[in-house]
C-alpha positions, 0 to 999 in steps of 0.5 A, a space after each residue: 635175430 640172435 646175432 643182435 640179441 642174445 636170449 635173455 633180451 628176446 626173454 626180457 622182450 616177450 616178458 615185457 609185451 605180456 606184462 603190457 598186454 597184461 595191464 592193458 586188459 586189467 586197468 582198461 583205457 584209464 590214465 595207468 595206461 599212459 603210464 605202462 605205455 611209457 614203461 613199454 617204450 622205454 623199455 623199447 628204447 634200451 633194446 634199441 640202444 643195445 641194438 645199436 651198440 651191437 652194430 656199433 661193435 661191429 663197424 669199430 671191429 671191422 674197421 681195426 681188423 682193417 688197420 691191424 691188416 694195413 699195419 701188419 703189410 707196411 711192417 712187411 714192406 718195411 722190413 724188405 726194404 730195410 736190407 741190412 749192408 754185409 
């Protein structure tokens, strides 16, 4: 879990699910609760998208490792085969 977030996202989590738990408790079934429902879950969203962008990065690092990689062997096989004449 920690590859995908780092400590203070788990902290923001935890602070955010107690915070609901809090107001759950505190204002009961009324109409707040439909309001600290909507800050839950955008607040799930943003951890989401994080999530996401982190994957993201990942796939984009991974994928130009790969054409630096086939870059580097094309220079390569270019300078072989350009053999300068003596």
């Amino acid at each position: 879990m920690t590859k995908y977030f780092d400590n203070w996202t788990i902290l923001i989590i935890i602070i955010t699910v107690i915070l609901f738990m809090v107001a759950l408790f505190a204002k009961g079934f009324t109409s707040q609760l439909l309001l600290e429902s909507g800050v839950l879950l955008v607040s799930i969203k943003i951890i989401m998208m994080s999530y996401k962008n982190i994957q993201n990065h990942e796939e984009l690092k991974k994928d130009l490792d790969e054409i630096k990689k086939l870059l580097k062997e094309n220079q390569v096989e270019l300078m072989n085969k350009t053999v300068l004449p003596q």
